[in-house]
C-alpha positions in Angstrom: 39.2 -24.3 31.8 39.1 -20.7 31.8 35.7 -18.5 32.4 36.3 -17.1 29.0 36.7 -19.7 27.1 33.6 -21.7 28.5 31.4 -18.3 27.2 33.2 -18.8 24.3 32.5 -22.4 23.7 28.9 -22.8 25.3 27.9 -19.4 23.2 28.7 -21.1 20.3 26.7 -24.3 20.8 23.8 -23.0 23.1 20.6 -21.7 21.6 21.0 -17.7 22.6 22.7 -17.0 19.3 21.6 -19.8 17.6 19.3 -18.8 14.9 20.8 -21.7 12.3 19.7 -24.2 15.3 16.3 -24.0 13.7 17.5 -24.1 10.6 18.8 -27.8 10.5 17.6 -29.9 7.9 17.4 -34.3 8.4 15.7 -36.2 5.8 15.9 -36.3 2.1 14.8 -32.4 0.7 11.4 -32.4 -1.9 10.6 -29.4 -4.0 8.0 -28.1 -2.1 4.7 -27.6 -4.2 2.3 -25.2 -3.7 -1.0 -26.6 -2.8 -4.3 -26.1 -5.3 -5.7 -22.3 -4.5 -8.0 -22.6 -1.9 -7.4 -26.1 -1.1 -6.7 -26.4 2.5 -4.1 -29.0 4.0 -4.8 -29.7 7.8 -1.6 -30.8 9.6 -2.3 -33.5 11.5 -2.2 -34.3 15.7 -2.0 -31.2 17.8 -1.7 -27.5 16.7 1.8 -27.6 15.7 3.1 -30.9 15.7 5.3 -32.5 13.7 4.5 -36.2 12.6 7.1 -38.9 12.9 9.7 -39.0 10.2 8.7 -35.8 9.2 11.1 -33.5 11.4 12.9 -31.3 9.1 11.5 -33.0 6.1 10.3 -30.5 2.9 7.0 -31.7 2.7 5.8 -32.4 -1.0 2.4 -31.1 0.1 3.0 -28.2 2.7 0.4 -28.6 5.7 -1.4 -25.0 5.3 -5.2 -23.8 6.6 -6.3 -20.2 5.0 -3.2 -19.2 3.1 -2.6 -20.0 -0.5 0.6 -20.3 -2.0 1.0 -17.6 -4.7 4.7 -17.9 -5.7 7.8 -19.8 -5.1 11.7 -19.3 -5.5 14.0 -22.1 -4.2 16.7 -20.0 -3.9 19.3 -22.2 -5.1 18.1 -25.2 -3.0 20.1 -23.9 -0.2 19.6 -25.5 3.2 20.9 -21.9 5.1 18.4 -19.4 4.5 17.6 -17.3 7.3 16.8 -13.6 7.6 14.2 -11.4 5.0 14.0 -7.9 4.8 12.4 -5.7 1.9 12.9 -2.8 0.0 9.7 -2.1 -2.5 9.1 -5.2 -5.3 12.5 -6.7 -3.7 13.1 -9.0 -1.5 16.4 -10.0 0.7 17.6 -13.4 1.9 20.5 -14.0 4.2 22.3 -17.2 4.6 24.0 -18.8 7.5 27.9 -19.8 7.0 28.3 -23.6 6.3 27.7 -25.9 9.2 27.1 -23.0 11.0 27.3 -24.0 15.4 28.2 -27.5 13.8 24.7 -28.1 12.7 23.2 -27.9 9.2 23.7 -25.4 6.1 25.3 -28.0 4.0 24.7 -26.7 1.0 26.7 -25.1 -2.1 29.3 -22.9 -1.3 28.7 -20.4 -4.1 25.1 -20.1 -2.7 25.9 -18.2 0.6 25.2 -14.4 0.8 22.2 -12.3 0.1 19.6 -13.5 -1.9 18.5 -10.7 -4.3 14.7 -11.5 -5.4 12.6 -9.1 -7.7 8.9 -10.1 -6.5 6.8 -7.8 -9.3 5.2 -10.1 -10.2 4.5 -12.8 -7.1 3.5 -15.7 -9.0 7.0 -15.7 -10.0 9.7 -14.2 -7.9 12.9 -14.6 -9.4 16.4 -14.6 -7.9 18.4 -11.6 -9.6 21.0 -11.8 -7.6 23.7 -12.8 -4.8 25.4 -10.2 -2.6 29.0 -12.2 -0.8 30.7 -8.9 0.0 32.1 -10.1 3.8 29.7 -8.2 6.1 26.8 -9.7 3.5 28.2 -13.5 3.0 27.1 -15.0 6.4 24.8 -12.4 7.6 22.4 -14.5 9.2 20.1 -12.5 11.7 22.7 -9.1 11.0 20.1 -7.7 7.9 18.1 -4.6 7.6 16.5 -3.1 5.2 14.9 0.6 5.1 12.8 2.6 2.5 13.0 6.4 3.6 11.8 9.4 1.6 14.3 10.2 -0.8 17.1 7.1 0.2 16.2 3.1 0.2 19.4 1.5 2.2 20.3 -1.7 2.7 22.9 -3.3 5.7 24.4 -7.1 6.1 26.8 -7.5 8.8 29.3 -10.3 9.6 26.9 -12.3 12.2 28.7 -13.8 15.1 32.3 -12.4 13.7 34.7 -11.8 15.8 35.9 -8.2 17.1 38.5 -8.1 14.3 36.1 -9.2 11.3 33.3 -7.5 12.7 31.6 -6.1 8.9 29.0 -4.6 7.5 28.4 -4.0 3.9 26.2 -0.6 3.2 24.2 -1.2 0.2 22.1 1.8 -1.7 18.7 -0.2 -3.3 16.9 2.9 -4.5 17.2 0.7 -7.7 16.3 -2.4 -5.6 17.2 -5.3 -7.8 20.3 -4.2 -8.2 22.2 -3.3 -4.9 24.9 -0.7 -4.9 27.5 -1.0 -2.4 28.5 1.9 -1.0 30.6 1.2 1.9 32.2 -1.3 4.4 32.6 -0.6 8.1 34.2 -2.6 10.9 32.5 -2.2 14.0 34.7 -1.9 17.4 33.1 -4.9 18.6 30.9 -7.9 17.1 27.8 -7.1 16.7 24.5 -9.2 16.3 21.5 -7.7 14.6 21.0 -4.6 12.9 17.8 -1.9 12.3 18.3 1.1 10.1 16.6 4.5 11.5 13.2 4.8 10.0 15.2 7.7 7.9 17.7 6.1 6.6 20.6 7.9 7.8 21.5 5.8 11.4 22.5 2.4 11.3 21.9 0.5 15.3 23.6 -2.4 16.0 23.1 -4.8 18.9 26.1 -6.1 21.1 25.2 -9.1 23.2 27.1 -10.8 25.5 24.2 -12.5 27.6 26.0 -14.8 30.0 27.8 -11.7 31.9 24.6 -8.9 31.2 27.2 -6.8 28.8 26.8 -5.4 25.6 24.7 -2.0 24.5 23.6 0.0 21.5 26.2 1.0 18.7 25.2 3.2 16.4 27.1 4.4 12.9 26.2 8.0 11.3 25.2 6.6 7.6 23.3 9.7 5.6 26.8 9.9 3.6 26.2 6.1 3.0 29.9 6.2 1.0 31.2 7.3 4.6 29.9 5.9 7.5 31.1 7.4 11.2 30.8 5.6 14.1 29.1 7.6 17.1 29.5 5.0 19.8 27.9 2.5 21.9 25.2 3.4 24.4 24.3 2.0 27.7 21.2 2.3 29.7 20.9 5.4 31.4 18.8 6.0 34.5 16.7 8.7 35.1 19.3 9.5 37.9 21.6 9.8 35.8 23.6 6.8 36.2 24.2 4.1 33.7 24.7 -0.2 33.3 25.7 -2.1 30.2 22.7 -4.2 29.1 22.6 -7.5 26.1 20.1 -6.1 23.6 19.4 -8.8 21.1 17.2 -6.7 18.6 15.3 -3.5 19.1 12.7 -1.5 16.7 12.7 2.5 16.4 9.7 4.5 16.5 9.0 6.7 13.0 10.4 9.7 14.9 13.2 7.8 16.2 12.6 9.4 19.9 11.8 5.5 20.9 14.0 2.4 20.7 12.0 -0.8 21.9 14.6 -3.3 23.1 14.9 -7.0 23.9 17.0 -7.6 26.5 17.9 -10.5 27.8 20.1 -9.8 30.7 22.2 -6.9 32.1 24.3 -5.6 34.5 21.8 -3.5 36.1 20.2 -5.9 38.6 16.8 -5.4 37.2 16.7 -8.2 35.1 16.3 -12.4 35.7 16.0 -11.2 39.9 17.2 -14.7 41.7 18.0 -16.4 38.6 21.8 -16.8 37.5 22.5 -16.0 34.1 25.8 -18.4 33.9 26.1 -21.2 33.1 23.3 -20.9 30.6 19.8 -22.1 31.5 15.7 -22.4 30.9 15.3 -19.7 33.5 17.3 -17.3 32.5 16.9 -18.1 28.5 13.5 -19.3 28.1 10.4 -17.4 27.5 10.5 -16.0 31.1 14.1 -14.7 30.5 14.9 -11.0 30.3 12.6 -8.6 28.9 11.9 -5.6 26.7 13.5 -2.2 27.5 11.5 1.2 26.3 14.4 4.3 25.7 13.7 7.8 25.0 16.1 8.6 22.5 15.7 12.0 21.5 18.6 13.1 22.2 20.0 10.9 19.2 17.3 12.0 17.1 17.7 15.4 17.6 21.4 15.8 17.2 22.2 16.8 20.9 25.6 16.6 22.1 26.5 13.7 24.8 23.3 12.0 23.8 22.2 9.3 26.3 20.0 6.4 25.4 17.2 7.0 29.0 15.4 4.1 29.9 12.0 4.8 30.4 10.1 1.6 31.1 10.9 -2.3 31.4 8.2 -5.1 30.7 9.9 -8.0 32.8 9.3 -11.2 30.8 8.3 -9.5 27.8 10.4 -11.4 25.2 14.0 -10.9 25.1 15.0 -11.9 21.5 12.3 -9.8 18.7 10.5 -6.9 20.1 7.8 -5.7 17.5 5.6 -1.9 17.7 2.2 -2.3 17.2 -1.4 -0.8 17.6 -4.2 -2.8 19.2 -8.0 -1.4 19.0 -5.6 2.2 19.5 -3.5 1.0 22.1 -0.2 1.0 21.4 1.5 -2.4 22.3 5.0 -4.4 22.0 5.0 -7.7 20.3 8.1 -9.4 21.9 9.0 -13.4 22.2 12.4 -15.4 23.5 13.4 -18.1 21.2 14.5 -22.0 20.5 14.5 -23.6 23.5 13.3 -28.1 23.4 9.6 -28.5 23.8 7.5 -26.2 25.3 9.8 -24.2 23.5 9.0 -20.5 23.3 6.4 -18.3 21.9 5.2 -14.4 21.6 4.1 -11.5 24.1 2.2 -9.0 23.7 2.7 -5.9 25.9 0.8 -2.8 26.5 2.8 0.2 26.3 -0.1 3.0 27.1 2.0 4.2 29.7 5.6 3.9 29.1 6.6 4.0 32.3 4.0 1.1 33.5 4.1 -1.0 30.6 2.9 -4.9 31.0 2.3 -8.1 29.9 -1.6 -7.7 27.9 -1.3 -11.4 26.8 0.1 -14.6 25.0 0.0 -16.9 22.1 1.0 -20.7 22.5 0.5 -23.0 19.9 -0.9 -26.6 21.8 3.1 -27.8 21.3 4.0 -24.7 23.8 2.3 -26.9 26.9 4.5 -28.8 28.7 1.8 -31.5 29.2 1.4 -32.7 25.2 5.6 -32.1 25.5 7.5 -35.4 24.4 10.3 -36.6 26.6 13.9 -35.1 26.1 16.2 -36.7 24.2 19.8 -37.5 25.2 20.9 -34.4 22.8 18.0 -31.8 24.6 18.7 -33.3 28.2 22.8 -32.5 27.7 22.3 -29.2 26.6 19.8 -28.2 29.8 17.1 -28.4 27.3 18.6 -24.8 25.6 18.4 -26.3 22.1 16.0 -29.1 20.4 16.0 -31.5 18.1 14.0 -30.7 14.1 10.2 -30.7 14.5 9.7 -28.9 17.9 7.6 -25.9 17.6 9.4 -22.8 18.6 9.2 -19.3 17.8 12.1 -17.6 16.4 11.4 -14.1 15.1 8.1 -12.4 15.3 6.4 -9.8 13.5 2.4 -7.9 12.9 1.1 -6.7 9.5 0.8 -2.7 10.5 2.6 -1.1 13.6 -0.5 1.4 13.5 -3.6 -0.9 12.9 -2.5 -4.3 14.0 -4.9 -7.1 13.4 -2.9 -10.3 13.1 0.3 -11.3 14.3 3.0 -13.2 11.8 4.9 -15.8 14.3 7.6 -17.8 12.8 7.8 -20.8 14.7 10.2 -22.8 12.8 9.1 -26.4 12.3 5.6 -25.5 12.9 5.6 -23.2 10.2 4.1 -19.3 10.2 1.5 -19.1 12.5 -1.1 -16.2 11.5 -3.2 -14.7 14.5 -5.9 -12.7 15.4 -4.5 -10.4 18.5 -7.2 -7.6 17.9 -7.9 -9.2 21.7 -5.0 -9.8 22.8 -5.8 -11.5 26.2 -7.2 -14.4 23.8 -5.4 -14.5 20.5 -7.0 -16.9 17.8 -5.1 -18.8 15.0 -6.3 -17.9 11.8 -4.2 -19.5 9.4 -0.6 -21.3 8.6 1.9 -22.3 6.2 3.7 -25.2 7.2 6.3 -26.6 4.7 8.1 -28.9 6.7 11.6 -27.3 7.3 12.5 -24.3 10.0 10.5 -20.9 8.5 12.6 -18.4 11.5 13.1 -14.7 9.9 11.0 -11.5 9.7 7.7 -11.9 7.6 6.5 -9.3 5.7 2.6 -8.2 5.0 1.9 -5.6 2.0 -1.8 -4.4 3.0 -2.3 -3.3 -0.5 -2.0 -6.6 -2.3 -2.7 -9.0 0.5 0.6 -10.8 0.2 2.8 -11.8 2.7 6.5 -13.1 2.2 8.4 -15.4 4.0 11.9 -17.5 3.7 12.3 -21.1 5.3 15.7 -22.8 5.7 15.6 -25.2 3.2 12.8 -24.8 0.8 13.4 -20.7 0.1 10.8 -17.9 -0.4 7.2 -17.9 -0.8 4.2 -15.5 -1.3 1.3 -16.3 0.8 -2.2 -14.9 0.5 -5.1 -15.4 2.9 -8.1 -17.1 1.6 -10.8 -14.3 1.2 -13.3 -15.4 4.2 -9.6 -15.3 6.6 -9.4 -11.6 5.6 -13.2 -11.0 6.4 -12.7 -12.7 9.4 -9.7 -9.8 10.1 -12.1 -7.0 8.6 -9.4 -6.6 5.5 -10.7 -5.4 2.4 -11.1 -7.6 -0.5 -8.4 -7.8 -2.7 -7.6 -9.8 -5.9 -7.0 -13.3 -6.1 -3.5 -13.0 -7.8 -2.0 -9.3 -7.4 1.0 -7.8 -9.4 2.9 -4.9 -7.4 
């Protein structure tokens, strides 16, 4: 069999692109209930284990400590949600396609595309609509969303598409319950996950191809959002000059854009995975020790220059290769970066100290008890033929990660799908403390949203859909937050 077309068939199957992994749902689905206001839950056994017979299961009484369930949308019912962004009082939800890396996402084919949520008032969020243009249909992880001064965009791209179908539908939300699409692009090449410039007007795309260390930074020209133009894909370049392609899974941009944090998880540069093959796919190379997070000057995009370069500044081996978060500890700035998947220990989140760019390193780590291999159960057949790359329902794994402020970071917002959001104190980061969770029982895996001024927090899981979360008022002491009302309307 050729070289190309094992990438092509192990890519598909193994766990680097596959986000709708932790999204499979066994066991009859229950509409999830929100448990009494300030009644806590306790899930049972170790810190984020899942009880026989309950692997995937929507629990009729979600396991939760310090959170209370303000609202709930079931989205449908669909067993495929994946991604959330924002704009304002709105919410975003993409979908996986059906059966998705043959696992999961079963459910009605008129429910795929972008969930359109208006969350004013977040005892009731209510679906308002469904966007199924073809970048925004399957979009998965490919979602961003951006309020700027004077612009509010949003993107959905094609996830996983080949070259040839390679979209991405350009919505204008300044009216954000009711998406206007602007444009559709084609990117050169596939492209995996997507950030919008903190202005609104650049559009970065990831292009990963992690078993040969190729791929780079594309980037589209979008402040005529009714005529995007592609600027081109960007390599690492060296302070001597010279440049390597690199497999960027997702990166975050600094307010002034001059900064683009990136996880990598390999690249052609040799300074990545050092005595560790990157093909065929393995732990090593893929787990939480994989890669790492790449810091790039990019002024020279930001400030319009001609032949702009994308200069790597600093690399934070190990760092977390798959969601690289900014954020501001005690006013030190830091990275918040994790792998993914991966069977039992699984994987979980960095955090790394950025004070000097050029130095930056590994400041500490959160592990839930299911993240030591000694309380680890054994492999099954499944996990032992795929290397242990994937897992079965119920293992506790982090999938995307996230903080409540890049500029005054108290608590990290760790999706680790079966095990639910995680909520932690990392104001030290060498010994991070679980606060609080929300565990309903099916694969909670996108970005999670916290809105200081109301105390809610938003997140989508697979199967059981979107939920506002507050924390109970002596968790937000705890965190020195102010008070805040018990039920808030934006």
């Amino acid at each position: 069999m050729k070289r190309t077309t094992v990438l092509s068939m192990i890519a598909r199957k193994a766990a680097i692109s596959a986000a709708a992994l932790g999204l499979v749902l066994q066991g009859a689905a229950v509409s999830a209930r929100a448990p009494a206001v300030g009644a806590d839950n306790p899930e049972p056994g170790l810190q984020g284990q899942t009880k026989a017979g309950e692997a995937g299961v929507i629990l009729a009484h979600p396991y939760s400590k310090g959170v209370n369930v303000v609202g709930h949308a079931p989205l449908d019912g669909r067993d495929s949600n994946l991604q959330l962004s924002w704009v304002d009082h709105c919410a975003y939800v993409s979908s996986t396609s059906p059966n998705f890396l043959m696992w999961g996402a079963k459910a009605d084919p008129s429910t795929f595309g972008v969930a359109v949520l208006d969350v004013r008032d977040p005892k009731h969020p209510q679906q308002v609509g469904l966007l199924r243009d073809r970048g925004s249909l399957y979009a998965s992880e490919t979602l961003h969303a951006v309020a700027a001064p004077g612009r509010k965009v949003l993107a959905a791209g094609s996830y996983g598409a080949k070259d040839d179908a390679a979209y991405t539908d350009i919505y204008d939300v300044s009216d954000c319950a009711h998406p206007r699409h602007m444009a559709e692009i084609k990117w050169p090449e596939s492209v995996h996950t997507l950030t919008i410039s903190p202005n609104g007007k650049r559009l970065y795309a990831t292009i990963i191809s992690p078993f040969t260390g190729k791929g780079g930074i594309a980037v589209m020209d979008i402040a005529d959002m009714a005529h995007p133009r592609f600027i081109g894909k960007f390599a690492a370049t060296r302070p001597d000059g010279t440049s390597f392609e690199f497999a960027p899974h997702e990166i975050s941009i600094s307010p002034g854009e001059t900064r683009i944090y990136a996880g990598v998880v390999s690249s052609t540069g040799g300074d990545l995975n050092k005595g560790i093959k990157i093909f065929p796919p393995n732990r090593d190379a893929l787990g939480p020790d994989g890669g790492g997070i790449y810091i790039f000057d990019n002024s020279d995009l930001a400030q319009g220059k001609a032949d702009p370069k994308m200069r790597l500044i600093g690399t934070a081996l190990h760092g977390g290769w798959h969601s690289v978060m900014r954020a501001n500890i005690e006013g030190v700035p830091h990275l918040v970066g994790a792998g993914e998947l991966m069977s039992c220990p699984g994987s979980w989140p960095k955090i790394v100290n950025i004070a000097d760019e050029r130095k930056p390193f590994i400041d500490g780590e959160f592990r839930l008890a299911m993240n030591r291999p000694e309380n680890c159960p054994s492999m099954s057949p499944s996990e032992k033929a795929a290397g242990g790359l994937t897992m079965d329902p119920g293992t506790a794994t982090l999938h995307f990660n996230d903080v409540d402020s890049a500029t005054d970071t108290r608590m990290g917002l760790f999706n680790f799908l079966w095990a639910g959001l995680r909520i932690v104190d990392i104001r030290k980061p060498a010994n991070p403390q679980e606060v609080a969770y929300f565990k309903p029982g099916d694969g909670c895996g996108g970005h999670v949203r916290y809105i200081p001024e109301t105390g809610d927090i938003w997140v989508a899981c697979a199967a059981s859909g979107f939920y506002v979360l507050q924390l109970q008022p002596q968790i937000r002491k705890r965190l020195g937050f102010p008070r805040v009302k018990a039920s808030s309307r934006h």
